[in-house]
ZAMARGU-4260 file (C-alpha; in steps of 0.2 Angstrom, whole numbers, plus 5000, padded with zeros to 4 digits):
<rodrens>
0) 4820/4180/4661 | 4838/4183/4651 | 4842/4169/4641 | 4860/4163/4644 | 4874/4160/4632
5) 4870/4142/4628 | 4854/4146/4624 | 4848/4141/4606 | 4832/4148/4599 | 4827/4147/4582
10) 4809/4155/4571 | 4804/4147/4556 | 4821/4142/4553 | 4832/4159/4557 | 4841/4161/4570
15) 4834/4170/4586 | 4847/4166/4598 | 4865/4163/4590 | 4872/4160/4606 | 4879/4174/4609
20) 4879/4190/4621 | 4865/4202/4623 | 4872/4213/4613 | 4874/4206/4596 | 4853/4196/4598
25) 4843/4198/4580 | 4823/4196/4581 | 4819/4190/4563 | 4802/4184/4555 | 4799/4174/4541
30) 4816/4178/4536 | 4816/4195/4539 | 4827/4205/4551 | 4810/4215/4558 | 4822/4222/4573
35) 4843/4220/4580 | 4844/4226/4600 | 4849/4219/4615 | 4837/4208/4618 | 4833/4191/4618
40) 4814/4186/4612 | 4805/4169/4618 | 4800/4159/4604 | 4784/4160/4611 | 4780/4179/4612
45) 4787/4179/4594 | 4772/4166/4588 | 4763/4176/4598 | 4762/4191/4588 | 4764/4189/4570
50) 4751/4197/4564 | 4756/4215/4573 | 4774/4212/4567 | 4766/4210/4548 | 4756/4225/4550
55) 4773/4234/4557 | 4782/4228/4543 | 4771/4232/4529 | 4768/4249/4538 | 4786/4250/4534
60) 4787/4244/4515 | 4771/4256/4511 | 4780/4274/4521 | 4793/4268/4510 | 4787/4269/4494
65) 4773/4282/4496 | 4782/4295/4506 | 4799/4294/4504 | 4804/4309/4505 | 4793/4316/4518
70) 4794/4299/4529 | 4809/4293/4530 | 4816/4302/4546 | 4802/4300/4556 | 4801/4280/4551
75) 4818/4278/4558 | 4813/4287/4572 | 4799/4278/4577 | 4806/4261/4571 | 4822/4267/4585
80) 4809/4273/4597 | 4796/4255/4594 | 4814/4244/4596 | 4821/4252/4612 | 4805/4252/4620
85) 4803/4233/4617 | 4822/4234/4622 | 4817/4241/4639 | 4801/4228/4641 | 4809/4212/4638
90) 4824/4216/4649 | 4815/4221/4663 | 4802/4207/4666 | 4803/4191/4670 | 4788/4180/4663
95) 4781/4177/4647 | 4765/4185/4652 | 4773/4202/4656 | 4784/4202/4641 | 4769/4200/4631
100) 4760/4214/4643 | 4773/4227/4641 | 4775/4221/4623 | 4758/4226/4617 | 4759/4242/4630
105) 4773/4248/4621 | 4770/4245/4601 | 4752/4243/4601 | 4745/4257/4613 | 4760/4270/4613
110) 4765/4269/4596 | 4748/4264/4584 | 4741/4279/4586 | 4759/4287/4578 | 4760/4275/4567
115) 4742/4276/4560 | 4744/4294/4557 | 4755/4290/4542 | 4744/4279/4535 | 4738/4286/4516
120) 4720/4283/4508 | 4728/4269/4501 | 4735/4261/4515 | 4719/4265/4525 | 4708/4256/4514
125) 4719/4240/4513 | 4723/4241/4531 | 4710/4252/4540 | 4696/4240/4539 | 4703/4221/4546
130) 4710/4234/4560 | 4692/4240/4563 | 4684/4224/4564 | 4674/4222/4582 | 4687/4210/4586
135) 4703/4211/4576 | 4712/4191/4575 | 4725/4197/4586 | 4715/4200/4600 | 4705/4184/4598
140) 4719/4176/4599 | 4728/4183/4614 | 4713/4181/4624 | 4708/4165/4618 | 4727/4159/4625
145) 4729/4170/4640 | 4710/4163/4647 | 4718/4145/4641 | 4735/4150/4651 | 4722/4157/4666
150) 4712/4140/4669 | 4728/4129/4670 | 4738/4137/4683 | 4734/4136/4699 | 4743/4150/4709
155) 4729/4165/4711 | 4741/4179/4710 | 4745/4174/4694 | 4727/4172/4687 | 4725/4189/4693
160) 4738/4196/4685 | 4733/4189/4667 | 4715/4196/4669 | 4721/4212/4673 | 4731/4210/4656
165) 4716/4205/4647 | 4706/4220/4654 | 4721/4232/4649 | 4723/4223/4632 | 4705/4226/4629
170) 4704/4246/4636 | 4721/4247/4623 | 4713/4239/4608 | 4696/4250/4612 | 4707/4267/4613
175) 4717/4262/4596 | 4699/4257/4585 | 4691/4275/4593 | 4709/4283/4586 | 4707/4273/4569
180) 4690/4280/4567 | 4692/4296/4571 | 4708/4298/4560 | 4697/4291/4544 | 4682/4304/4551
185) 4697/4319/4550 | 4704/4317/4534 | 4693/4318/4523 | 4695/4300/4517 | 4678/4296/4527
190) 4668/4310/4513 | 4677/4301/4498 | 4673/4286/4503 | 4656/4290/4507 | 4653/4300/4489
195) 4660/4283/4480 | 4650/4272/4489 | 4634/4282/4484 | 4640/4284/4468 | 4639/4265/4465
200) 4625/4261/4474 | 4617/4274/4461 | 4623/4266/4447 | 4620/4250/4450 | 4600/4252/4456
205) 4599/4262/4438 | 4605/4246/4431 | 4593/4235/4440 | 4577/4248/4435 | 4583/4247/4416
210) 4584/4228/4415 | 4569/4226/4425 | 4560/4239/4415 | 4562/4235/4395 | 4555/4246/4381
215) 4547/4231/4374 | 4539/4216/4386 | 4533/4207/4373 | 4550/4204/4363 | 4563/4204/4381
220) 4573/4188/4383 | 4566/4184/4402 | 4572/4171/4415 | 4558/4165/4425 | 4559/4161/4443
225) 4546/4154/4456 | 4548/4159/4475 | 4540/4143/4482 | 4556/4137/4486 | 4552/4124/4501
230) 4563/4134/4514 | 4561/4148/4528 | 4560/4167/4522 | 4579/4170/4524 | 4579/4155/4512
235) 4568/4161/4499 | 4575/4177/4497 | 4593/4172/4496 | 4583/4160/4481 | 4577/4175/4475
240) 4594/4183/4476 | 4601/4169/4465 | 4589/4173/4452 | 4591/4191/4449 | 4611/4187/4448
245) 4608/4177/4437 | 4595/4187/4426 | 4608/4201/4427 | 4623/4192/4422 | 4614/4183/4406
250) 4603/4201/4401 | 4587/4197/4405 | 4570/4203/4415 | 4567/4192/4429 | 4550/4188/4430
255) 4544/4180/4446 | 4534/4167/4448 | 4524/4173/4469 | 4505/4169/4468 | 4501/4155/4481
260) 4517/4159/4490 | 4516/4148/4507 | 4520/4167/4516 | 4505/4177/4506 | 4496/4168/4493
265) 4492/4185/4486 | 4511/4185/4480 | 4526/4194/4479 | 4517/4211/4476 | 4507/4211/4494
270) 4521/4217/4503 | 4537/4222/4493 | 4533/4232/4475 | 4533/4223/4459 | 4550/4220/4455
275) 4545/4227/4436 | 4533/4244/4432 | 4532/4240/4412 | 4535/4220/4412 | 4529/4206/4422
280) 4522/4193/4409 | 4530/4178/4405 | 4524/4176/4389 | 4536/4175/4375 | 4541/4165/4358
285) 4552/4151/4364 | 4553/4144/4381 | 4567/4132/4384 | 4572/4126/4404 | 4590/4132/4410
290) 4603/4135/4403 | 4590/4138/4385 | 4604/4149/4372 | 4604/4166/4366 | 4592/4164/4355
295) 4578/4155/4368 | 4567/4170/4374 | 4559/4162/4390 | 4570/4152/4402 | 4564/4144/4416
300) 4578/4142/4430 | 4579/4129/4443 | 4584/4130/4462 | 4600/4131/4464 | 4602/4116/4474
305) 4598/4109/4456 | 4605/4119/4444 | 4615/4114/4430 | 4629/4119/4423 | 4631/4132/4440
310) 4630/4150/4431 | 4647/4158/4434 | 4640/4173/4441 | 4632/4167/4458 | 4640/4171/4472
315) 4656/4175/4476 | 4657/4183/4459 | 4655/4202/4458 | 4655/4211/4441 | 4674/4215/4434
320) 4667/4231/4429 | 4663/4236/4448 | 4678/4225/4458 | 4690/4239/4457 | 4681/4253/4465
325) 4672/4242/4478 | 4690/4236/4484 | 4694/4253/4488 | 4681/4259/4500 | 4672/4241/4506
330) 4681/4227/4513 | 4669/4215/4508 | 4664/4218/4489 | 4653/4202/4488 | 4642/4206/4505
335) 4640/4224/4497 | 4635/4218/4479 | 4621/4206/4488 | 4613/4221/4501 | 4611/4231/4482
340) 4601/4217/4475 | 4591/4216/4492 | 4588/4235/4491 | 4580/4233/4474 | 4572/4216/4477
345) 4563/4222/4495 | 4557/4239/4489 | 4541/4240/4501 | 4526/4245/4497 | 4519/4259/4504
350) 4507/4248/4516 | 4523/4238/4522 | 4532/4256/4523 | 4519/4261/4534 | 4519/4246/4545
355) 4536/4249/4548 | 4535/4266/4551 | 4521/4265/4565 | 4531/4251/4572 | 4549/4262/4574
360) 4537/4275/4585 | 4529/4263/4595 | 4544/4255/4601 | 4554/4268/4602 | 4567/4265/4593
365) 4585/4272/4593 | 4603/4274/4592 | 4613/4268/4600 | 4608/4249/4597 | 4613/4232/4596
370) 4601/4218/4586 | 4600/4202/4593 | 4594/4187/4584 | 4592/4172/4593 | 4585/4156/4582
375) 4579/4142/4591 | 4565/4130/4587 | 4571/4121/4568 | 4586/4126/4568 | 4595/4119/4583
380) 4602/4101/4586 | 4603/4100/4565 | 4609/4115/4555 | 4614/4124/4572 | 4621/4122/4588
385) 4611/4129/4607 | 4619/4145/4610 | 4612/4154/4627 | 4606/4172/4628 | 4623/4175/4639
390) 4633/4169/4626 | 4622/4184/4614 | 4624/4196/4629 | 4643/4195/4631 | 4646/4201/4616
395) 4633/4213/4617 | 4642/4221/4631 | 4657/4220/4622 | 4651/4231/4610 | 4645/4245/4622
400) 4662/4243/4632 | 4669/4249/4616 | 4662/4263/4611 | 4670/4281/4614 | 4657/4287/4624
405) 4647/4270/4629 | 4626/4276/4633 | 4620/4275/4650 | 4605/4264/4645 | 4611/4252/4635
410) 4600/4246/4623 | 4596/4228/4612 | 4582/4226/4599 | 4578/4207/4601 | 4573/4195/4588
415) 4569/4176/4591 | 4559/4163/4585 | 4556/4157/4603 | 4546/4170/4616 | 4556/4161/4630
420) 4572/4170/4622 | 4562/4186/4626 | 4556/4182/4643 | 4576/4177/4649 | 4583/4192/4641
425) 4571/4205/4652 | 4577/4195/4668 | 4592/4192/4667 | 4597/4209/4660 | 4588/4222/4670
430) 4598/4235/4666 | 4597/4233/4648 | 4581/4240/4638 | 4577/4228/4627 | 4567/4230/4613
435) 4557/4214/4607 | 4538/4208/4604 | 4533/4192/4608 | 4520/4191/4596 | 4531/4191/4582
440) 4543/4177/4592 | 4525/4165/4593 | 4521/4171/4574 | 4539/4164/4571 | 4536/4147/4577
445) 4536/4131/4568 | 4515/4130/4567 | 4511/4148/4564 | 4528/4152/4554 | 4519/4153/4535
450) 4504/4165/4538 | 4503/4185/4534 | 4506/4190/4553 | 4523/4179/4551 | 4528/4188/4534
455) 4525/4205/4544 | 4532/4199/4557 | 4549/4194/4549 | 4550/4207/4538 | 4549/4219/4552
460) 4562/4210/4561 | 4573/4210/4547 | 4573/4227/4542 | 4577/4234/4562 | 4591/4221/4565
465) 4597/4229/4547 | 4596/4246/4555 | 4607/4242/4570 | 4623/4248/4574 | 4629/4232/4578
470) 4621/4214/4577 | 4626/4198/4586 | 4620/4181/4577 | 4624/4166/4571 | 4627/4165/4553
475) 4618/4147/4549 | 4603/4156/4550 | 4599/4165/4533 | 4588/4177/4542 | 4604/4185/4550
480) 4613/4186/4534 | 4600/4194/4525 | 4600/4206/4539 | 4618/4208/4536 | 4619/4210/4520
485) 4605/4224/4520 | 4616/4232/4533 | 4629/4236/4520 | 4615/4247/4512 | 4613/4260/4525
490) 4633/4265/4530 | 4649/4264/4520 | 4653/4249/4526 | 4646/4240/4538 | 4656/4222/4532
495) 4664/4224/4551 | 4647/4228/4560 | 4642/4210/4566 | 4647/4196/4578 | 4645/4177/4575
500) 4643/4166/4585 | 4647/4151/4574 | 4650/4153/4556 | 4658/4165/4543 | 4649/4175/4532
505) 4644/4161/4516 | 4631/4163/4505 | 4620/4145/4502 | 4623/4137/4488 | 4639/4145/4482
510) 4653/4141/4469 | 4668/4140/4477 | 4677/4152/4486 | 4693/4146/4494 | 4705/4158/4504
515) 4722/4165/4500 | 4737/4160/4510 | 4748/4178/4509 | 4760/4172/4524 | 4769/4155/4527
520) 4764/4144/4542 | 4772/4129/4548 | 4763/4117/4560 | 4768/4121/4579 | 4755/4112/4588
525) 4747/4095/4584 | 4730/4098/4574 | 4737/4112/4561 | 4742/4113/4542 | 4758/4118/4534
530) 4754/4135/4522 | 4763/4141/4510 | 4762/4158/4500 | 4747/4158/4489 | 4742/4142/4493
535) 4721/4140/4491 | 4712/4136/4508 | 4695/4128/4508 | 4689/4136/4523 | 4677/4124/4535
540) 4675/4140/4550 | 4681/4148/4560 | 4686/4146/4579 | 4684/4165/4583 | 4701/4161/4595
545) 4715/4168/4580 | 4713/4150/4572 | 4701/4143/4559 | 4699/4127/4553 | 4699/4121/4534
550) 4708/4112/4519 | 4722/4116/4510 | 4718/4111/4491 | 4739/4109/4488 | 4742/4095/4501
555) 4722/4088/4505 | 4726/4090/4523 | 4712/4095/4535 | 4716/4105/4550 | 4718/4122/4558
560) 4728/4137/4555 | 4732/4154/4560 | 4716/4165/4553 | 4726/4180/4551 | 4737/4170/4535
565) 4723/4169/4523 | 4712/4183/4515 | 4697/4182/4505 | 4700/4187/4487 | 4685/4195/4477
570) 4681/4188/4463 | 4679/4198/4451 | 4668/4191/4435 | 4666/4199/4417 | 4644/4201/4419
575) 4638/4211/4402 | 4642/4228/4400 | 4627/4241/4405 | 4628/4259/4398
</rodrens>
């Protein structure tokens, strides 16, 4: 489809199409001449694939400055190889849906793996990890629009066609993660990154051990909190979470409050070691309820749906003193800072140890593996919505299509509230061996959920779906997110290591944690928001199709937006000093 002379094409307000001859046609984003050939580019491929021409051009920028000297041949020569091989692909098809074909065959499969190779540590670890994700933005996007495109035409030849270019965009994108990986496995990157990741976590379970265990009980400034939130598990432990944040970031021993506990009226202590050796009295001088002062030596803190003033060092925060390193070898800082305070907080005992040891052997578990977590029961019709187990498996199936070398027997460990979810999952997927125990799903339900078999029962599916490769949820449910977050505890980062099914990653009871805008966007269908450059974007979810859905706090407009042109920022928060 050659464009004729008259034609006039414009994105974002530069010139595509000047109206003029082949020869003399400019392709230029956000303002930027990103390529000048003999081609001329449909408006609609160019929306199409902004994030890949960002990542090209900042591939670019970074070569630039950090390997000038070595670098600079080879860039022109791949940025002369990349534009005549788009040359030849747009000016020998003749539909959209090609173009975009070849497009992707051409930069994305033929080139990525070259270009990736000249990617420094630095550029790994900015770069590396949103690439790595099970399913990058990009390719949400285009098959959320091709699939769209599918169902409204009719000719069949033509459906065809665009599923054979979703199953080819899909084999490229499985081909240019394995390369990603194995170029961070080859380099020695992976070892550093895996030495500073340790390094912290050392650090920072020392830190816990020293709050927790003062030289003098009698004379620490303490923080009391009580467990008997009235919530689920998942709840009370993200309760419990809050506390030891908030016991860290004001200096003091967190004493917790667990006898009668609606799980074990034993406590705490029954199932998960004391969270102090030297110190679990809360007696002391002066008592005083939150926020007390420096001088109070007993404070008593409320839930956090209560509290007040909000202590500046719930989530999203993460200590200053930690922020720096954490950007460099995780990409989600604030999921790896809670997974440390879930490794110290759910220390087992040597019983609970035991139980989950005997457990593993029975069931056999290994690698590889997927956790599923399926909630039913209270959850759905209010804080969720119904999601079938075909929904689960699709992306279960995803996963293994992935994989370099996908298993032969492809297995699931299985985690429900509801037998029924167990049952389904044996016949509809014969061929799948499927790890689950219905006896922990009935312990689950709403009449036998508080009772010891239901503690065991969810502690052990916690910590399995925690040891997966891969886990496929939904995020309004805290039980997955604690399984998330103790994810992040056994790899170096396992930030990309789930798939949702409805929300993004948020942590209840929060301070606010709006998104970064980092590239321009103006409205091109009815329904999205103008973005500018650093504009904050409270975020209300996201589609999971290349779009989300949130409000810009500049204009108080509501809508949705490309997901790609907003980040997550850490937050990095000054917490006291520990030597």
């Amino acid at each position: 489809m050659k464009p004729t002379k008259d034609e006039n094409e414009t994105y974002n307000g530069q010139c595509v199409n000047n109206e003029k001859p082949l020869e003399s046609s400019r392709i230029v984003y956000n303002g930027n001449l990103i390529q000048e050939d003999e081609v001329m580019v449909p408006k609609a491929i160019m929306d199409s694939l902004g994030p890949m021409i960002e990542f090209y051009k900042s591939y670019l920028e970074i070569s630039r400055n950090q390997q000038k000297a070595a670098d600079q041949n080879e860039t022109r020569a791949l940025q002369d190889v990349t534009n005549h091989n788009a040359k030849e692909a747009f000016a020998t098809q003749n539909s959209d849906t090609d173009l975009l074909g070849d497009l992707v065959n051409n930069i994305y499969q033929k080139k990525a793996k070259k270009l990736i190779c000249h990617l420094t540590p630095i550029l790994c670890a900015h770069l590396a990890p949103p690439l790595c994700s099970s399913d990058p933005i990009l390719g949400f996007f285009i098959n959320s629009e091709l699939s769209l495109l599918q169902k409204k035409i009719q000719d069949e030849t033509l459906k065809n066609e665009i599923k054979d270019t979703l199953e080819e965009l899909s084999e490229y994108k499985k081909y240019l993660l394995i390369d990603i990986k194995d170029l961070s496995e080859s380099d020695g990157y992976n070892s550093w990154r895996k030495n500073e990741i340790t390094e912290l976590s050392t650090l920072v379970q020392q830190r816990f051990r020293n709050l927790q265990n003062p030289v003098d009980c009698d004379n620490a400034r303490k923080l009391i909190c009580n467990i008997n939130k009235g919530c689920g598990f998942g709840c009370q432990i993200h309760h419990l979470v809050y506390c030891f944040l908030v016991a860290y970031g004001t200096k003091r021993t967190l004493i917790l409050k667990s006898k009668g506990w609606r799980y074990q009226k034993d406590g705490w202590e029954s199932v998960f070691q004391p969270l102090s050796n030297t110190c679990l009295s809360a007696n002391g001088q002066t008592h005083s309820n939150w926020p007390g002062d420096e001088n109070t030596q007993v404070v008593i803190l409320p839930i956090v749906d209560n509290v007040f003033p909000k202590p500046i060092f719930q989530p999203p925060s993460v200590p200053s003193d930690l922020a720096e390193r954490l950007r460099k070898v995780h990409n989600y800082p604030l999921v790896w800072w809670i997974g440390q305070v879930l490794k110290y907080l759910m220390r087992p005992t040597i019983e609970t140890k035991m139980l989950l040891s005997e457990k593993e052997e029975k069931m056999k578990f290994t690698k590889p593996i997927v956790g599923v977590h399926v909630r039913r029961t209270d959850k759905v019709g209010t804080e969720a919505a119904f999601h079938d187990v075909d929904e689960y498996m699709f992306k279960v199936e995803e996963y293994f299509n992935n994989l370099k070398n996908p298993p032969e027997k492809r297995r699931i460990y299985l985690a429900s509230d509801d037998p029924k979810v167990i049952i389904t999952a044996r016949q509809r997927y014969p061929n799948y061996e499927i790890i689950a125990d219905t006896d922990i799903a009935q312990t689950a339900s709403i009449a036998r959920r508080y009772s010891n078999l239901s503690l065991q029962g969810i502690i052990m599916d916690i910590h399995f779906l925690s040891l997966c490769d891969h886990i496929v949820c939904t995020f309004s449910s805290q039980v997955c997110r604690v399984a998330y977050e103790l994810m992040q505890t056994y790899s170096i980062d396992a930030s990309n290591k789930f798939t949702s099914l409805d929300d993004i990653y948020y942590y209840g009871g929060q301070n606010p944690n709006p998104q970064i805008v980092i590239y321009n966007h103006v409205p091109r269908k009815k329904g999205e928001i103008e973005l500018k450059f650093s504009d904050k974007i409270e975020v209300y979810g996201n589609h999971w199709n290349g779009y989300s859905k949130g409000r810009n706090l500049r204009t108080g407009v509501v809508g949705l937006f490309p997901s790609y042109k907003v980040v997550n920022v850490v937050k990095a928060v000054d917490f006291p000093k520990y030597d």
